[in-house]
Structures are given as structure tokens and as C-alpha cells.
C-alpha positions as CSV (number, residue, x, y, z in Angstrom):
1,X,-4.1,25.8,-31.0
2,X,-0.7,27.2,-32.6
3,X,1.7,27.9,-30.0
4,X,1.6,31.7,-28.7
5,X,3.5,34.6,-29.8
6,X,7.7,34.6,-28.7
7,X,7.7,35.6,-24.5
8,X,9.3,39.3,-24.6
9,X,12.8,39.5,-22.4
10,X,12.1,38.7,-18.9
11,X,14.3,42.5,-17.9
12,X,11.3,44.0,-19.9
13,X,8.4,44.1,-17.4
14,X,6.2,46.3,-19.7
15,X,6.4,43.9,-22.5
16,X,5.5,41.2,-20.4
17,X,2.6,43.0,-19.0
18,X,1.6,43.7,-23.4
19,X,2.4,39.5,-23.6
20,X,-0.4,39.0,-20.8
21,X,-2.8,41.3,-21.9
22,X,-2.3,40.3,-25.7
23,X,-2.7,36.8,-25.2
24,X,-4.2,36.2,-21.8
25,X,-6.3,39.5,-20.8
26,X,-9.7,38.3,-22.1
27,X,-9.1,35.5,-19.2
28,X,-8.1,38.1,-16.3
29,X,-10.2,39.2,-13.9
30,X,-9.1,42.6,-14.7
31,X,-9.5,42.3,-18.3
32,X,-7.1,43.3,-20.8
33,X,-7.0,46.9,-20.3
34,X,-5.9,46.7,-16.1
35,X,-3.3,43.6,-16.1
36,X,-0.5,45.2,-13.8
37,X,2.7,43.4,-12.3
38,X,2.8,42.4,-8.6
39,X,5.1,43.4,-6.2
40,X,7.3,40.7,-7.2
41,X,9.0,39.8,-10.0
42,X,9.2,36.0,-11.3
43,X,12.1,33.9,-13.3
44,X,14.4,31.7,-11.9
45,X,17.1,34.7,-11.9
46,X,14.4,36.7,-9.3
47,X,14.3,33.6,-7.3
48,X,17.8,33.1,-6.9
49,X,18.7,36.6,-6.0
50,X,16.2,36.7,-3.0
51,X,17.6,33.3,-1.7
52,X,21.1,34.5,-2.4
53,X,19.9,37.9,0.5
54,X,17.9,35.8,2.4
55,X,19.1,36.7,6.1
56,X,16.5,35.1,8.5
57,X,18.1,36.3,12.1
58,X,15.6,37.6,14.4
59,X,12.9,36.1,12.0
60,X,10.9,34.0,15.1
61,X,10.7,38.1,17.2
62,X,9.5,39.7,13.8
63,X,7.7,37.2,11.3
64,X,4.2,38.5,12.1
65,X,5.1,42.0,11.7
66,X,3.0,44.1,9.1
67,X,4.0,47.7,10.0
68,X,6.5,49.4,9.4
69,X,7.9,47.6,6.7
70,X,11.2,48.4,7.4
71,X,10.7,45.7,10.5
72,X,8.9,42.8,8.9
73,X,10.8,39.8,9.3
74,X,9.0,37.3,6.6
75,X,11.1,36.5,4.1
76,X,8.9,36.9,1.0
77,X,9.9,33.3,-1.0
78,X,6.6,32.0,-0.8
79,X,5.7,32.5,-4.4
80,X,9.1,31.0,-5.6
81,X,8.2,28.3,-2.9
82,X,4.8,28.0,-4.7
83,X,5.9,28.0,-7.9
84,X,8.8,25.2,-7.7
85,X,11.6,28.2,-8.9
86,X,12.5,26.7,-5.3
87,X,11.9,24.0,-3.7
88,X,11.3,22.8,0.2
89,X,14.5,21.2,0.7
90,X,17.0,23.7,-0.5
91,X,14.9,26.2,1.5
92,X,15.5,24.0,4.1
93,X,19.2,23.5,3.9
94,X,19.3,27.8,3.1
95,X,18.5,28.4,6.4
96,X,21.1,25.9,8.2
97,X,23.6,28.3,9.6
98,X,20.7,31.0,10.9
99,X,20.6,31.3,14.8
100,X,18.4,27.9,16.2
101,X,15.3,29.8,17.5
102,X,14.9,31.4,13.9
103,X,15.9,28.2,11.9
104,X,13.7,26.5,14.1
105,X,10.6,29.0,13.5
106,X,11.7,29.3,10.0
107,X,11.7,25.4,8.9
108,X,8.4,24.7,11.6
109,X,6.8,27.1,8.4
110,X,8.5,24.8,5.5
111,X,7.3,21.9,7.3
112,X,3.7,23.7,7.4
113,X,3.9,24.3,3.8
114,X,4.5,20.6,3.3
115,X,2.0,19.1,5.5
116,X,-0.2,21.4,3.5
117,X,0.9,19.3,0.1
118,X,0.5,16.1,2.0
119,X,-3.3,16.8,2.4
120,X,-3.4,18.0,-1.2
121,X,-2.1,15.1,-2.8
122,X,-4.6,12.7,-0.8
123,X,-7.6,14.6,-1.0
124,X,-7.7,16.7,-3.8
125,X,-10.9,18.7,-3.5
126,X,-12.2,17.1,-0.3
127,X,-9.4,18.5,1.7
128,X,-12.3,21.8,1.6
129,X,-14.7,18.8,3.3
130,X,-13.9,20.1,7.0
131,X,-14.6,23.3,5.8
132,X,-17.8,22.7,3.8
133,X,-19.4,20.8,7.3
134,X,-18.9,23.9,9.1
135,X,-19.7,27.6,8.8
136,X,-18.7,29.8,11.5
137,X,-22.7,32.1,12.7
138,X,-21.0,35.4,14.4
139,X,-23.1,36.0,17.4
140,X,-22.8,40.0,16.7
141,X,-23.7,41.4,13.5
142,X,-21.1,44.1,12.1
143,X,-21.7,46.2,9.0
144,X,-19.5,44.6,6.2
145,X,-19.5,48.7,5.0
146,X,-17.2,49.5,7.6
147,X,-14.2,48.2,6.0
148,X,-14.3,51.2,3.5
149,X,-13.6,53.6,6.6
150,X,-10.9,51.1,8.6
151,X,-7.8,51.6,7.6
152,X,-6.9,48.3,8.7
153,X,-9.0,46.4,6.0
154,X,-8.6,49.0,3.4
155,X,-4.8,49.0,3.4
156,X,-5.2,44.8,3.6
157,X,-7.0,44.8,0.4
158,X,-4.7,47.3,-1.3
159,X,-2.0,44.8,-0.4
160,X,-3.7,42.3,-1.6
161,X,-4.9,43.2,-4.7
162,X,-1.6,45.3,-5.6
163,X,0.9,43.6,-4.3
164,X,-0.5,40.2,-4.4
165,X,1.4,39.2,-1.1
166,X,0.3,39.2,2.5
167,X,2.1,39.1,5.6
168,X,0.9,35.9,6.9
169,X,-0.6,37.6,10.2
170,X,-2.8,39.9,7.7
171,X,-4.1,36.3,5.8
172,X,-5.4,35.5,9.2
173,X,-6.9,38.5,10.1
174,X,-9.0,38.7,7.0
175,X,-9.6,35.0,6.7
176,X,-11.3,35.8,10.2
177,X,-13.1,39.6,9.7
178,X,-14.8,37.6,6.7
179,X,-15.4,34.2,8.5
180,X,-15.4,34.9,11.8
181,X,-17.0,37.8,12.8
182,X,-19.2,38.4,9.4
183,X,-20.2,34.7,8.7
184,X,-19.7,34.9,5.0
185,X,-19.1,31.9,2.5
186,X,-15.3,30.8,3.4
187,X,-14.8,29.5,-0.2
188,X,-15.9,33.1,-2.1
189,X,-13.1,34.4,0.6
190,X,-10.8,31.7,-0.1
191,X,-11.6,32.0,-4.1
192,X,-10.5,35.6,-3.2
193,X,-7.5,35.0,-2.3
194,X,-6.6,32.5,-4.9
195,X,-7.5,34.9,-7.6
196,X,-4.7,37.6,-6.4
197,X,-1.9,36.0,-4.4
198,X,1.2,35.4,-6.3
199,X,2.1,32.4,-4.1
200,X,-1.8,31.6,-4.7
201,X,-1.8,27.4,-3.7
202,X,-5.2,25.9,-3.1
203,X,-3.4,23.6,-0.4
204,X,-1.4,26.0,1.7
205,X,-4.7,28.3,1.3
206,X,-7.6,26.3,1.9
207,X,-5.4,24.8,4.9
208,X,-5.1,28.1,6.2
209,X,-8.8,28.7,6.0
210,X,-9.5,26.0,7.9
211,X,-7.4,26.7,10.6
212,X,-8.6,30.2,11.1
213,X,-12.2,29.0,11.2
214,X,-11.0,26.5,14.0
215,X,-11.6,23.1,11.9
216,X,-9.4,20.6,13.7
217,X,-8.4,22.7,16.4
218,X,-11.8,24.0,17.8
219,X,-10.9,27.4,18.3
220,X,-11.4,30.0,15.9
221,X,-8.9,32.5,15.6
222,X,-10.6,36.1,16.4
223,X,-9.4,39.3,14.8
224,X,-10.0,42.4,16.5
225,X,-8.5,46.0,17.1
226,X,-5.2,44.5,19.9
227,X,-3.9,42.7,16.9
228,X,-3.4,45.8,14.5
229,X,-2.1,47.9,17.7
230,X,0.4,45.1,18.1
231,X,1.6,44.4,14.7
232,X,0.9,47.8,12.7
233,X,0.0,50.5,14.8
234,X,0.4,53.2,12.5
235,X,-2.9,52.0,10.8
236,X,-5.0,52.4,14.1
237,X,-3.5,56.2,14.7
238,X,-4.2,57.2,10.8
239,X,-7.9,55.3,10.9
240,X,-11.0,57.8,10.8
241,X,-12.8,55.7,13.4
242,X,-10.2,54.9,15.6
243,X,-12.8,56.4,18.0
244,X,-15.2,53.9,17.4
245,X,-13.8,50.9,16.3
246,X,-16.3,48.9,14.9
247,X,-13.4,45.2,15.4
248,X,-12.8,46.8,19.0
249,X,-13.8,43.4,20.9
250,X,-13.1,40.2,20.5
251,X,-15.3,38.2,18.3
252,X,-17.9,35.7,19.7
253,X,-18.2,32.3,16.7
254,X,-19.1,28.8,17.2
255,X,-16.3,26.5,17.9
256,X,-15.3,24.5,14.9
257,X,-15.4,20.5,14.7
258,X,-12.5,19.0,15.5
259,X,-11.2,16.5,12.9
260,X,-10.4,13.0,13.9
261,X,-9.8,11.5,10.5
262,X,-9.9,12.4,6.7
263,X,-11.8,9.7,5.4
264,X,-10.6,10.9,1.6
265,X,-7.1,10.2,2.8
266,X,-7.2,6.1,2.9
267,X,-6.2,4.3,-0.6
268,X,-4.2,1.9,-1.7
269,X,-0.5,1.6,-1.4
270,X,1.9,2.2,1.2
271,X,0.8,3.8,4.3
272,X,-3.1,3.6,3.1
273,X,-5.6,3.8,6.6
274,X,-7.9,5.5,8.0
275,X,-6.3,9.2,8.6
276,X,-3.1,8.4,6.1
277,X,-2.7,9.0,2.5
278,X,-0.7,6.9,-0.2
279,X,2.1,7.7,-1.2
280,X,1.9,9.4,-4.8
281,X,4.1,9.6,-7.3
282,X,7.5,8.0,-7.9
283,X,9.8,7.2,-5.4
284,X,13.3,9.0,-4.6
285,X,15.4,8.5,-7.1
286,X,13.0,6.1,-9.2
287,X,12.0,7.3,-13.0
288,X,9.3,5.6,-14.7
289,X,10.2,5.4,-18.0
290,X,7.5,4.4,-21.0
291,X,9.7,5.3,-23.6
292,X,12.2,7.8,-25.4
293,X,10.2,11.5,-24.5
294,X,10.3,14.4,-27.7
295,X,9.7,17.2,-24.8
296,X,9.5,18.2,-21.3
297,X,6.4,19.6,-20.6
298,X,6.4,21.8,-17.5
299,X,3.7,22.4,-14.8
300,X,2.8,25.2,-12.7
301,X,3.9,23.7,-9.5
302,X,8.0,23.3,-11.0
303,X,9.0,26.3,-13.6
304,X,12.6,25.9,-11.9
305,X,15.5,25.2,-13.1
306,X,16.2,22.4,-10.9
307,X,12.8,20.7,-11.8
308,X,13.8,16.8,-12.2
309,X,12.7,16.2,-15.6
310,X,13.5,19.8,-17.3
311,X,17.4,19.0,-15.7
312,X,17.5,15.2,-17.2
313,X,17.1,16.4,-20.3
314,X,18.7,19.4,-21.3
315,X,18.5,19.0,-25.1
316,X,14.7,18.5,-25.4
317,X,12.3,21.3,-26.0
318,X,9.9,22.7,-23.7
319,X,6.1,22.9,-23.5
320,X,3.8,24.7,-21.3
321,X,0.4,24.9,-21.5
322,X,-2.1,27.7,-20.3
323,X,-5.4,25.7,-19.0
324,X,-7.8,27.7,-20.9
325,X,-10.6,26.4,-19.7
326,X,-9.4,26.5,-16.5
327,X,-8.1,29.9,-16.4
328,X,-11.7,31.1,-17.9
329,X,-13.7,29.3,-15.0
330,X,-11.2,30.9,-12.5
331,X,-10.5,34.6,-13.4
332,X,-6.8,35.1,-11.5
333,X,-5.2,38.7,-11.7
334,X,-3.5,39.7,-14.0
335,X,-0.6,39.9,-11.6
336,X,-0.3,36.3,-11.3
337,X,-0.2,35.4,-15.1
338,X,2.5,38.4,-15.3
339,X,4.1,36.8,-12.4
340,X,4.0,33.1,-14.5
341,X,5.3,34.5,-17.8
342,X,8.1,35.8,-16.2
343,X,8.7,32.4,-15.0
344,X,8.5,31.7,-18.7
345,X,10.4,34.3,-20.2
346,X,13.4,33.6,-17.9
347,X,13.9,30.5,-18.5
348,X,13.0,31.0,-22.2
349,X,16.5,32.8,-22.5
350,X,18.3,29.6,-22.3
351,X,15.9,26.5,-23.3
352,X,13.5,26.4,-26.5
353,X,10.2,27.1,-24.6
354,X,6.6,26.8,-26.6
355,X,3.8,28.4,-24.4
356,X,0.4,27.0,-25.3
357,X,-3.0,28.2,-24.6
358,X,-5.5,26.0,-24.7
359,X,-6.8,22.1,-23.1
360,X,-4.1,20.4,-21.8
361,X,-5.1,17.1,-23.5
362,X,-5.3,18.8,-26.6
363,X,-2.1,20.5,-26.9
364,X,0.1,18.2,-26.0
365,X,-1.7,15.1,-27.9
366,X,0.6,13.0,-30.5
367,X,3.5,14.5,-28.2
368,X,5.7,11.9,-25.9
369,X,6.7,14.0,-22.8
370,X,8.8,13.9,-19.9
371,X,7.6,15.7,-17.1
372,X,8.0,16.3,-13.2
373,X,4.8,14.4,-10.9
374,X,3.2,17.3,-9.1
375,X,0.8,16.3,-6.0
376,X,-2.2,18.2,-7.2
377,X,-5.4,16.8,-8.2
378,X,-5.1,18.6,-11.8
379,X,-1.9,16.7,-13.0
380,X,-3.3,13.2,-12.0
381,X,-6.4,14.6,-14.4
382,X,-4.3,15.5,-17.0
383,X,-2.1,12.5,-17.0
384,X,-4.4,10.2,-18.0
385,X,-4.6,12.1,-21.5
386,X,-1.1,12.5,-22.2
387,X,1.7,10.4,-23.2
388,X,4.1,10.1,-20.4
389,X,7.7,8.7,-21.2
390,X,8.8,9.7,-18.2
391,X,7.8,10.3,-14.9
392,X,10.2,11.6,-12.4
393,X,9.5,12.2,-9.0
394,X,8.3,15.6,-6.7
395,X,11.0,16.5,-4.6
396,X,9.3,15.8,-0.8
397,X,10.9,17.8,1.7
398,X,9.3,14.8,3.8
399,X,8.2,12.3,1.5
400,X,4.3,10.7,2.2
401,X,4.7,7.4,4.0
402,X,2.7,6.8,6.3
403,X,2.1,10.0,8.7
404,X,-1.4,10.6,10.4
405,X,-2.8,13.6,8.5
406,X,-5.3,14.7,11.6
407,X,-3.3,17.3,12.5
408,X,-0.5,19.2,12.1
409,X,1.0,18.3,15.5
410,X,0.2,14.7,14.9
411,X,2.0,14.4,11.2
412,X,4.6,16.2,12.6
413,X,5.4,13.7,15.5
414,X,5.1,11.0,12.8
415,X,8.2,12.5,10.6
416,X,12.0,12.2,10.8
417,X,12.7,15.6,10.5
């Protein structure tokens, strides 16, 4: 397919929004006619600005926070995070010089993030296996209608399908109302938020899932009326059943199974056993080189400037292609593709950058590229179909080699950090 009209200036969000809708709008969930902008803005220039303000004191007293805004202490760089317009380890070093107990909260959630990839990389789709032996069966029945009336829910999903970013403490609590207390399918809910968040990552998500449903742990995280009082207590006093609050108790659920290995994790290579995953991709440092590459063809998962292969060669062209088939089976927001041509447009003002839509395979055939590894199950698909000069490698915040992937707690003990 012939490469897509010019991106529009990346200062120019309502041409943007026309780019999306043009080109991409038949493939929204919206539809052409409602693709809107989230409440962040994407481009390397956007990414560096909010790291440049980033001020993470007091972030351990305030992180889980919803309302007022004014007193929410999450910082917000998930979707630059997500997106590779930053990456783990310069988070990391960003946050060196920030009082311990918040640089110590605040890197506990980088290292989260990672142990997230970790799974990812190994297992692909099974890392939804935990999930898929075990479906929460709420002992009392609650009338899924309600949610129209609480203001707690109501206001969630306006966040979430405006803004396309959640406090984490609201992912939870409506990871749980759907799981938890109603018993409904965790991957629709989980599908649901893939379609709207900006920082939208099947790892970091479906890891999230789990947790809340008590997979690995055993105890299910239960959402109820003390947590909103706690953390945004302006939505109970406004709520038009605040005298009958139909989340007043705590939830009753089944316990979930605790995980004591991930079968899909053993392979070969360094590290491979039971409850470990090989380590993917190249090494630090190590480029594997096939021969000389005509472009750099740029994932989802690095759009940065500092993405290894877009920075080793600064003279080539750049290619990125739009799944189609992908993008038509999955239906994301418009908000996210605006979010992703911004990434696009921005960094369009300074390299020669040829947006494709169409199969991956396809577009890029006859085409040598270089290209960044990226520890997802759809790049190791894609791979096999393209010519890959070079290869260069992810940049780990804790590279895969040899930690126990049971838990959190027991990777975490395994790692140097």
C-alpha cells in the first residue's frame, strides 16, 4: 500500500486529529466522525518536557490519590514509559536525587513495569494463562445498572474514556467492581482498557489484572465505598446514592490460585527452567548485523529519539507501519492513534518518516531494515518476514537472566538492583 499522506505539524492537534480520522477512523472504535485527543499529548518534545518538571517529593504519601487533582502525586509518564519516547533506565536515573522514601516508592513502580516485560517477553499470550484457570464467582449479586447512578464509576469511565489515563488506584478499583464483585469476563474488562489507555500495554495490563483478581497472591483485591472516601471523597458527597451505597461493604470472591511456576516461561538459552524465561533479544552492547540496512523501521514499543537503531543511524530513512489487520481486529480509540501520530509527527520534523498502513510483512518486503528488538510476542512474529540487517538490543532496566518469574517479590530478590 503507498505510504500515507505527509503527518500535519505535531503543534497542530486538530490536524492531527483530521490525519487520524482521514486515514485511520474506519479502524477506531469511535469511527471517523468521534476521534478526539486524550488528555495527553505525544512526541518526543511532550515527553521531554514532562520529565524535564518531573518533581516526585512526597510521591510515596500521595501516589494513590484520585481527588482533588490538585493533590495527586503520580507522575503521569506512563504513556511515554509505554511508548519508548522514555525508557526505564533514564526514568530510573531521573529520579536519583528525590527524597529516599519517594525514589524508593517511585523506582519499586519502574521495577514493576519491568518485571511486567519480563513475563511478556517469555510468555507472550500465556502470560493471560493464570487468568484464564480462574474466574473470580462474587458471592453477592450487585446490579451492574448501578454504575450509571455512582458517581464513583461514572466519573472512572469519563476518565477513562476521555482522558485515556487512570490513576493507578482507579485501574484497581474497576479491575475489581468488574471482576470481583460482578464476576464478569476479565479479558472483555481487560480488552477495555487496552482499547482506551494511552499507556495501553498488554503486559503491564494483563499483569495488573491478575493481581487484582488475586492470581499468585491468593487474595483478591476488594473495592468498596472506604476506598473512594479515602482517596476521592468529593465523589461520595456529590453521589445521588450516597445513602444507599450499593459498593458499601466489602466484597466476598473466591481466593485466586497461587502461581508456583509459569510453565510457558522455560526455553532455551541462558537462564531457561522451570519458572525462568530466556533471555531475548541481543545482549548489551551486542548488534547483530546481517548486512548494510536501507531504513530503520520503528515499532510501537520505541518511537524515541534515543531508540538504539533510529540513533545508529541517523542518515537512513524511517518506516512505520500501522498493523492493519491488527488495528481492525482490535478497535483502539481514537485517542490512542492520535496519541501515536503525534509520536510520528514529532519526530517527523527532523528525520524522513514514511507511515504505512497495512501488513507488516507486506510493507516492508524487498526493504533491508535496521530496527530496535522489542520483547513482545508481535515483533518476534513479524521478524520472521522481514529482512533484518540489524538488530540492536531493548534497553533492560534489568536485563532477563535468570530471575524466578513466580512472583514479583521472588524476581525482585533475584535482581541487582
Amino acid at each position: 500500500m503507498p505510504a500515507l499522506a505527509p503527518l500535519p505539524r505535531v503543534d497542530d492537534t486538530d490536524a492531527v486529529v483530521a490525519w487520524v480520522a482521514t486515514h485511520l477512523g474506519h479502524l477506531t472504535l469511535e469511527g471517523p466522525d468521534g476521534v478526539r485527543p486524550g488528555g495527553l499529548r505525544g512526541g518526543q518534545a511532550a515527553a521531554d518536557l514532562a520529565l524535564a518538571s518531573l518533581d516526585i517529593t512526597g510521591y510515596a504519601r500521595s501516589r494513590s490519590v484520585v481527588l482533588p487533582e490538585s493533590r495527586r502525586g503520580a507522575s503521569r509518564m506512563s504513556p511515554y514509559i509505554r511508548h519508548g519516547l522514555l525508557s526505564l533506565p533514564e526514568m530510573w536515573d531521573a529520579v536519583a536525587d528525590a527524597p529516599s522514601g519517594d525514589r524508593r516508592r517511585y523506582r519499586d513502580e519502574l521495577l514493576w513495569q519491568e518485571f511486567a516485560r519480563h513475563l511478556y517477553a517469555g510468555l507472550g499470550a500465556d502470560l493471560a494463562e493464570p487468568l484464564r484457570r480462574h474466574q473470580p464467582r462474587p458471592q453477592v449479586a450487585v446490579d451492574w445498572d448501578d454504575d450509571d447512578e455512582m458517581a464513583c464509576t461514572s466519573w472512572l469511565r469519563r476518565e477513562l474514556e476521555g482522558e485515556g489515563w487512570l490513576v493507578n488506584q482507579t485501574r484497581m478499583w474497576w479491575s475489581s467492581h468488574w471482576t470481583v464483585r460482578h464476576g464478569r469476563d476479565w479479558r472483555e474488562g481487560e480488552d477495555d482498557f487496552f482499547r482506551h489507555l494511552l499507556d495501553g500495554s498488554r503486559a503491564a495490563n494483563r499483569l495488573g489484572w491478575q493481581w487484582t483478581v488475586g492470581t499468585a497472591t491468593g487474595k483478591p483485591y476488594g473495592f468498596s465505598r472506604w476506598q473512594v472516601e479515602k482517596r476521592a471523597p468529593l465523589l461520595c458527597r456529590s453521589c445521588a446514592l450516597r445513602e444507599r451505597c450499593p459498593i458499601q461493604g466489602w466484597p466476598e470472591a473466591t481466593p485466586g490460585p497461587r502461581v508456583t511456576s509459569y510453565d510457558g516461561a522455560a526455553g532455551e538459552g541462558e537462564g531457561a527452567g522451570e519458572g525462568v524465561i530466556a533471555v531475548p533479544g541481543p545482549g548489551p552492547g551486542e548488534v547483530v548485523t546481517d548486512a548494510a540496512p536501507a531504513a530503520v523501521w520503528l515499532t510501537a514499543e520505541s518511537l524515541g529519539e534515543a531508540d538504539p537503531a533510529l540513533a545508529a543511524n541517523p542518515d537512513l530513512p524511517v518506516v512505520f507501519v500501522l498493523d492493519e489487520p491488527l488495528l481492525r481486529r482490535l478497535r483502539l480509540s481514537g485517542k490512542r492513534l492520535v496519541f501515536l501520530a503525534e509520536c510520528l509527527a514529532d519526530l517527523a520534523a527532523r528525520r524522513d518518516v514514511d507511515v504505512r498502513l497495512g501488513r507488516v510483512p507486506d510493507e516492508l518486503a524487498g526493504t533491508s531494515v535496521a530496527v530496535t528488538f522489542a520483547p513482545v510476542p508481535g515483533f518476534a512474529r513479524h521478524a520472521r518476514s522481514v529482512h533484518l540487517a540489524q538488530v540492536h538490543p531493548w534497553p533492560w532496566l534489568e536485563r532477563p537472566a535468570g530471575q524466578r518469574l513466580t512472583s514479583y517479590s521472588a524476581w525482585r530478590k533475584g535482581i541487582r538492583r
